[in-house]
C-alpha positions as CSV (number, residue, x, y, z in Angstrom):
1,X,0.0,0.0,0.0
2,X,1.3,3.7,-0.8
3,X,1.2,6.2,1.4
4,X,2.5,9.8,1.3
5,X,3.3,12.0,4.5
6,X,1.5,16.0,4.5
7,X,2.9,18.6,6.2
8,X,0.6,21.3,7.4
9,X,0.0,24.2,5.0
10,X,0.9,26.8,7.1
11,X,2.9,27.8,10.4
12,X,0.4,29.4,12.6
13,X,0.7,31.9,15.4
14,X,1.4,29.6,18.5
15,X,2.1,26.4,17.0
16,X,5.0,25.9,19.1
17,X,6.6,22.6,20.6
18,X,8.1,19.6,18.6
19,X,9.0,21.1,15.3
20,X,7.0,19.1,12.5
21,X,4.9,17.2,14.6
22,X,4.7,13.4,13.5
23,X,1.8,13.3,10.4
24,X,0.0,10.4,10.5
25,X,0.4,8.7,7.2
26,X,-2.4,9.9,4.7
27,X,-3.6,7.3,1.8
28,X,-2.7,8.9,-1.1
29,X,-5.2,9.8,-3.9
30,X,-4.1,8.7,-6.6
31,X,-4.5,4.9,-5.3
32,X,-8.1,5.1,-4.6
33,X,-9.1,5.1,-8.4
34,X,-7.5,1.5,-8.1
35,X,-8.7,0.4,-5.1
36,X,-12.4,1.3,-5.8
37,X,-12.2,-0.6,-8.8
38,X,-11.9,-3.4,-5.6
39,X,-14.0,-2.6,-3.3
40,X,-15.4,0.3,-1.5
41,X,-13.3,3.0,-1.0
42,X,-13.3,3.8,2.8
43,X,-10.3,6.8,3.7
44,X,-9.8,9.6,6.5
45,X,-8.9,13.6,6.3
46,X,-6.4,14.2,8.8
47,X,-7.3,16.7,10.9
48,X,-4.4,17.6,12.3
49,X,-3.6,19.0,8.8
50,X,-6.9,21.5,9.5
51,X,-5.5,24.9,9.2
52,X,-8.8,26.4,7.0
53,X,-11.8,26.0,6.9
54,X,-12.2,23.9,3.7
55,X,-10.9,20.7,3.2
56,X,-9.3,20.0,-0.3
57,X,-11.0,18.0,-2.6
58,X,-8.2,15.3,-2.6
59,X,-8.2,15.1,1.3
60,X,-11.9,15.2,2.2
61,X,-12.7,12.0,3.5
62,X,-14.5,9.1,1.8
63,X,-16.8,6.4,3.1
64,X,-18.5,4.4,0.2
65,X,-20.7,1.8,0.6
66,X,-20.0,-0.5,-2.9
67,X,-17.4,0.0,-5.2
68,X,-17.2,3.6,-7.2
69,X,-19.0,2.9,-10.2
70,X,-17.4,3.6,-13.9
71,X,-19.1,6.8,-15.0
72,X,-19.4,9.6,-17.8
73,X,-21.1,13.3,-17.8
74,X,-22.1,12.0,-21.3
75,X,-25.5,10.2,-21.5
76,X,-25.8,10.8,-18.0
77,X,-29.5,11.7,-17.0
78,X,-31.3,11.9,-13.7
79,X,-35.1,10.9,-13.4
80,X,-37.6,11.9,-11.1
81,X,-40.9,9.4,-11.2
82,X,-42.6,7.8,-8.4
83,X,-45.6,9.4,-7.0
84,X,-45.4,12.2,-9.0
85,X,-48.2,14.4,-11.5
86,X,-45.0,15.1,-13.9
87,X,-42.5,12.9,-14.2
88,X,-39.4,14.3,-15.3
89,X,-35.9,13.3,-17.3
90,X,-33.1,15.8,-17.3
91,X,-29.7,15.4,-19.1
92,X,-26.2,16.4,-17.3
93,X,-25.9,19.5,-19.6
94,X,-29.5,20.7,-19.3
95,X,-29.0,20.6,-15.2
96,X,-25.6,22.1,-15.5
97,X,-27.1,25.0,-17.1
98,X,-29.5,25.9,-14.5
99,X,-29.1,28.6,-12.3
100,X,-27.2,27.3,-9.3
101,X,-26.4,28.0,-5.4
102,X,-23.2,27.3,-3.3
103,X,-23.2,26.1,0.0
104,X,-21.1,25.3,3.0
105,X,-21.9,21.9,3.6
106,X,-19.5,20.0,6.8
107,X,-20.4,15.7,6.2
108,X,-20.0,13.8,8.8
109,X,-20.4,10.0,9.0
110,X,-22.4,8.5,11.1
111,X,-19.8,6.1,12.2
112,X,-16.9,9.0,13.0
113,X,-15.5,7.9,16.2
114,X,-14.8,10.9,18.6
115,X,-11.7,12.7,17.2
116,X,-12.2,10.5,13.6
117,X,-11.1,11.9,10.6
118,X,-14.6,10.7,8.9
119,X,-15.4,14.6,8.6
120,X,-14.5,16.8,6.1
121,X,-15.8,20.6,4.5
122,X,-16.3,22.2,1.1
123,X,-18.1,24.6,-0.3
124,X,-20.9,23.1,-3.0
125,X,-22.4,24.5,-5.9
126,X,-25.6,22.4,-7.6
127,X,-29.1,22.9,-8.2
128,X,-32.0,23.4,-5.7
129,X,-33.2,19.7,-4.9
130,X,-36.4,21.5,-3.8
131,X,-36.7,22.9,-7.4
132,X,-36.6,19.8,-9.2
133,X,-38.5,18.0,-7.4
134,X,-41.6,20.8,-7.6
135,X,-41.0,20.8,-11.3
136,X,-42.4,17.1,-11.3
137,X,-45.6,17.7,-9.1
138,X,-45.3,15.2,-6.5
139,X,-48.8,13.5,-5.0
140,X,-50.7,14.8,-2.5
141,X,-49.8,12.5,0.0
142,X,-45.7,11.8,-0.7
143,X,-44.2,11.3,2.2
144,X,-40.5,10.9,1.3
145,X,-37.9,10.3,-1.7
146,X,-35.6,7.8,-2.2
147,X,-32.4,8.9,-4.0
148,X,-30.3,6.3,-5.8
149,X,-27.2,6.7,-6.9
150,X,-25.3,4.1,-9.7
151,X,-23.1,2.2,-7.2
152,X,-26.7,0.7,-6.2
153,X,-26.8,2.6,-3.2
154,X,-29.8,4.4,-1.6
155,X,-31.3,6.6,0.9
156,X,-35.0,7.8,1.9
157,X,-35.1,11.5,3.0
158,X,-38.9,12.6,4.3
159,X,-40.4,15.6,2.3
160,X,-40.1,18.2,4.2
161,X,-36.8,18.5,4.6
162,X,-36.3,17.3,0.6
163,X,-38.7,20.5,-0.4
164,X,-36.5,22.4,2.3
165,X,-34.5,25.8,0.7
166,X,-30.8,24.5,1.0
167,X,-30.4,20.7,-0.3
168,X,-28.2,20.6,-3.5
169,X,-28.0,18.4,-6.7
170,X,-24.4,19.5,-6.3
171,X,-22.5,20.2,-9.5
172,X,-18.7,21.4,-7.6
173,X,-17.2,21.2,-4.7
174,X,-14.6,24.1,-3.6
175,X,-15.1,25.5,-7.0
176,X,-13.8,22.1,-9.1
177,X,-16.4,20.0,-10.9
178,X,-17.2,17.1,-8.1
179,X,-13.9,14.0,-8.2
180,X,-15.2,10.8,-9.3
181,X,-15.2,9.3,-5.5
182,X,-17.0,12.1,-4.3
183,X,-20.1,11.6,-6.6
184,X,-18.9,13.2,-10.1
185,X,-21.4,14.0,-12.5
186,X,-24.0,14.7,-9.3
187,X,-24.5,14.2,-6.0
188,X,-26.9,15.2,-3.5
189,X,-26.1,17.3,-0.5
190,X,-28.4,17.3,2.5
191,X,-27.1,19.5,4.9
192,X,-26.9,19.2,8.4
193,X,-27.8,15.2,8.0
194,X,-24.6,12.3,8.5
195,X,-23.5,12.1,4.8
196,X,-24.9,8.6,4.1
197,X,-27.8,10.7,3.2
198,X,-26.0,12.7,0.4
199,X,-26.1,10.1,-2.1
200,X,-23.5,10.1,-4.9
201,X,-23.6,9.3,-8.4
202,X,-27.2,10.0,-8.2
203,X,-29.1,8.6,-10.9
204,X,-32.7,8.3,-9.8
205,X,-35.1,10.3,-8.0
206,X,-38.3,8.4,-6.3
207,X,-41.4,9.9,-5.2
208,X,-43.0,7.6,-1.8
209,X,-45.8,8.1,-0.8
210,X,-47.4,6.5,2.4
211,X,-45.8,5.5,5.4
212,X,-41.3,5.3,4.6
213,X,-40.3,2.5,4.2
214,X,-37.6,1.2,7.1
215,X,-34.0,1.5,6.2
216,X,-30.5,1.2,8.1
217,X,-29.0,3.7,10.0
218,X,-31.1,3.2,13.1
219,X,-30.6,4.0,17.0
220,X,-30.6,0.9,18.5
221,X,-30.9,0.7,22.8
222,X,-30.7,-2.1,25.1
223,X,-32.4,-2.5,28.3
224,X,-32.8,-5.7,30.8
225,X,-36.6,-6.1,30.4
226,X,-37.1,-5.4,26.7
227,X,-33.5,-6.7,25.4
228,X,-31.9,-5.0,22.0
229,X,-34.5,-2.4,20.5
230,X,-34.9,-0.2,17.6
231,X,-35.0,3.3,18.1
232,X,-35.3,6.3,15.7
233,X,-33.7,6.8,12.5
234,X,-30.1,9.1,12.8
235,X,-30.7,12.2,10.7
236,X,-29.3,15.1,11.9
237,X,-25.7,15.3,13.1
238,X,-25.4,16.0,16.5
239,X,-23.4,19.0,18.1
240,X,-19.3,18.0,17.9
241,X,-16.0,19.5,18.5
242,X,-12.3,17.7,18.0
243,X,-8.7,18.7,18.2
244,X,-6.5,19.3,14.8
245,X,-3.6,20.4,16.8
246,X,-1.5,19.1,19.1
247,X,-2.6,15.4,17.8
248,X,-3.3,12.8,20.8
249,X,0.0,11.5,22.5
250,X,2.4,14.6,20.9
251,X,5.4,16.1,22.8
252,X,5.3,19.9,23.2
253,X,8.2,22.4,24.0
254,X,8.0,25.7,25.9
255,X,5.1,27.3,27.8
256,X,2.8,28.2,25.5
257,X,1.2,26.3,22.5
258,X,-2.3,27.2,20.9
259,X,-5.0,24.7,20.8
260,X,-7.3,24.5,17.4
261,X,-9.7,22.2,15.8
262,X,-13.3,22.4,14.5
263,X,-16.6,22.1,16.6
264,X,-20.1,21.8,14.2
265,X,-23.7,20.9,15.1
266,X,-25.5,20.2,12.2
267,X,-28.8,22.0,11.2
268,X,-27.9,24.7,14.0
269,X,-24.9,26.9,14.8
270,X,-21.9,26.5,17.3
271,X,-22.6,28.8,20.1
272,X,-19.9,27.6,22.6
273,X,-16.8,25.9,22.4
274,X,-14.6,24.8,25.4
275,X,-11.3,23.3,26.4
276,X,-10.0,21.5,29.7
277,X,-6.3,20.6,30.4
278,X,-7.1,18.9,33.7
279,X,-9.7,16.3,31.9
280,X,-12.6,18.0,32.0
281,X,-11.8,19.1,36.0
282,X,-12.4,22.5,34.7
283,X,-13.1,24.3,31.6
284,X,-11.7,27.5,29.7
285,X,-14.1,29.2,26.6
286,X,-11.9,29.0,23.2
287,X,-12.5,31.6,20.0
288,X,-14.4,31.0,17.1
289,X,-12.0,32.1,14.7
290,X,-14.9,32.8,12.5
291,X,-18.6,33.2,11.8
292,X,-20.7,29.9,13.1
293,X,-22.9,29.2,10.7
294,X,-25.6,26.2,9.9
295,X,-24.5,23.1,8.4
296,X,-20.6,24.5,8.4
297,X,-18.2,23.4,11.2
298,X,-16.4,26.6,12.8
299,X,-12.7,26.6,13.4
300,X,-11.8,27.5,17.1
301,X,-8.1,28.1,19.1
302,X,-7.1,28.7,22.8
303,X,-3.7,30.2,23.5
304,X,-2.3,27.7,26.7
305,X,0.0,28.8,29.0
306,X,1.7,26.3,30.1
307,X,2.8,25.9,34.2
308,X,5.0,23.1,34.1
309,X,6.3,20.4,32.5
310,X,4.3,16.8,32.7
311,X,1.6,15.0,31.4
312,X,-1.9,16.5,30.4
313,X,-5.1,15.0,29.4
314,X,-6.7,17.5,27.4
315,X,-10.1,18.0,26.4
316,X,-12.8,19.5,24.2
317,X,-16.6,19.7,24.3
318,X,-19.1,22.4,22.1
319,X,-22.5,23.8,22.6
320,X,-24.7,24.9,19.7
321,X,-27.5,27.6,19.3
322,X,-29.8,25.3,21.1
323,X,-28.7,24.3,23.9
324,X,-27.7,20.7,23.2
325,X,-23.8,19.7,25.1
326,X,-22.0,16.7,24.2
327,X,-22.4,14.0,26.8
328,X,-19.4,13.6,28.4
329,X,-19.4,10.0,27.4
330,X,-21.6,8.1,25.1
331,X,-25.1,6.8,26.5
332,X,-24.0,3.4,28.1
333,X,-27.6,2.0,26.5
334,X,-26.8,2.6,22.7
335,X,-26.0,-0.3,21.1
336,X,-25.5,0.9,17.5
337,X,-22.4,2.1,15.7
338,X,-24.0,5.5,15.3
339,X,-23.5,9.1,16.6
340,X,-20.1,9.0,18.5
341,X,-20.6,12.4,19.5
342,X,-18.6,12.2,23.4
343,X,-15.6,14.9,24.1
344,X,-12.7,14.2,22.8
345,X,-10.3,13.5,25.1
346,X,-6.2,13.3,24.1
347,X,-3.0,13.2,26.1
348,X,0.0,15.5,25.8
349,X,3.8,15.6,27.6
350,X,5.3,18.6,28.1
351,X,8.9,18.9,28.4
């Protein structure tokens, strides 16, 4: 297996300590072509190489669920049918030529560990979903759409947030036309959901109507009188925060270093983000280094002073526009592999 070693892009104010931190190895690229050929293409964004707010196109992570399929803008058409008045057949160049809108869009999976690198950000440019699907008159009583994309992988989204202002047939991402393994010719963005439900290589667009059908991606809770259960579906990504810098088990030098990463929280804003070098004994607010907005995650630092030398356990923990924390560890009943949205905790040495 190849692998090729990133340095960060920039030297920051405060990023003191070790020179050149050790960069966990990053899967480079230009294997992935070949290995989706394989099987499913499954690869991290290192976050410790975070130093803006969008990821590049080659480093934003990947989680596919069958192999990439073989595809071409030519020939390529979407359909919308199902319960619908007007069903509708579009070609790549006539949706390329509609008027478009970009969006910052952070996707998350579902199955992102705390401190994962299954989290990445762009900036997206595609056609209103809501748009297309008004265009082909859905019935009365549709409930939800499946989207289906030509690996033969789908997703059920409900109406309402389908017919919502913001979700994307997305055309770009951070300006380029969208890479093959992240959905080239079209994908769908729905922001502020896990990114399962962003389908790629969307070919198909079908109208439900009636009750959903019941798909994957489900809490699931265990108690002692009713055993394993199934919960509610996981939609909308929780609130989150991690480290990018100083990665977990790094040796720092001097007395002061500054601590960054990202915090998001899905449909809603960051409101709070907050940092602890005694393991969450007590807690110091960080910046947000910029606007919080919906959907995006939000870059935050904390300049530490540093006492003395040792051993810290540091830690990180966000609160968004709504008032929702991250538990300080995850619920002890959940059973799923779903919504690991606890504080991040890592360990430093000082010297």
């Amino acid at each position: 297996m190849t692998h090729v070693s990133y340095k960060w892009l920039s030297k920051l104010p405060g990023d003191s300590g070790q020179p050149g931190l050790t960069r966990r190895l990053f899967l480079a690229s230009a294997v992935a072509p070949v290995l989706s050929a394989q099987k499913p293409e499954i690869s991290s964004f290192d976050i410790s190489l975070l130093d803006q707010p969008a990821t590049p196109n080659d480093l934003f992570f990947v989680h596919d669920h069958f192999p990439a399929p073989d595809v071409t803008s030519a020939g390529w058409t979407l359909t919308v049918g199902g319960a619908v008045a007007a069903p509708v057949e579009i070609p790549f160049d006539d949706l390329a030529a509609r008027p478009r809108k970009g969006l910052e869009v952070t996707l998350e999976c579902a199955e992102n560990p705390a401190g994962g690198g299954l989290v990445s950000h762009a900036e997206w440019s595609g056609v209103s979903l809501a748009a297309i699907l008004q265009a082909a008159r859905p019935a009365a009583d549709a409930s939800a759409i499946r989207l289906e994309g030509a690996d033969g992988f789908s997703r059920v989204v409900p109406i309402p947030k389908a017919m919502g202002p913001d979700p994307l047939l997305a055309l770009t991402m951070n300006g380029e036309k969208l890479p093959v393994n992240h959905g080239f010719p079209l994908r769908a963005i729905i922001p502020g959901w896990y990114g399962m439900d962003s389908v790629k290589w969307l070919r198909k667009i079908h109208v439900l109507a009636g009750e959903p059908p019941l798909q994957d991606y489900v809490r699931e809770v265990r108690s002692l009188l009713a055993g394993r259960k199934r919960a509610d579906a996981v939609t909308a990504m929780n609130v989150k925060s991690t480290f990018s810098r100083p990665v977990d088990g790094a040796t720092l030098f001097g007395r002061r270093f500054t601590l960054r990463g990202a915090a998001w929280a899905g449909e809603n804003r960051v409101r709070r983000v907050e940092v602890s070098i005694d393991g969450g004994g007590s807690w110091q607010p960080a910046r947000l280094d910029s606007e919080s907005k919906p959907y995006a995650w939000v870059c935050w630092s904390h300049d530490w002073t540093i006492a003395r030398p040792g051993t810290y356990e540091l830690a990180v923990t966000a609160t968004d526009d709504q008032g929702r924390q991250q538990p300080v560890e995850r619920p002890s009943n959940r059973v799923d592999d779903y919504e690991w949205n606890q504080r991040q905790l890592i360990q430093v040495t000082v010297k």
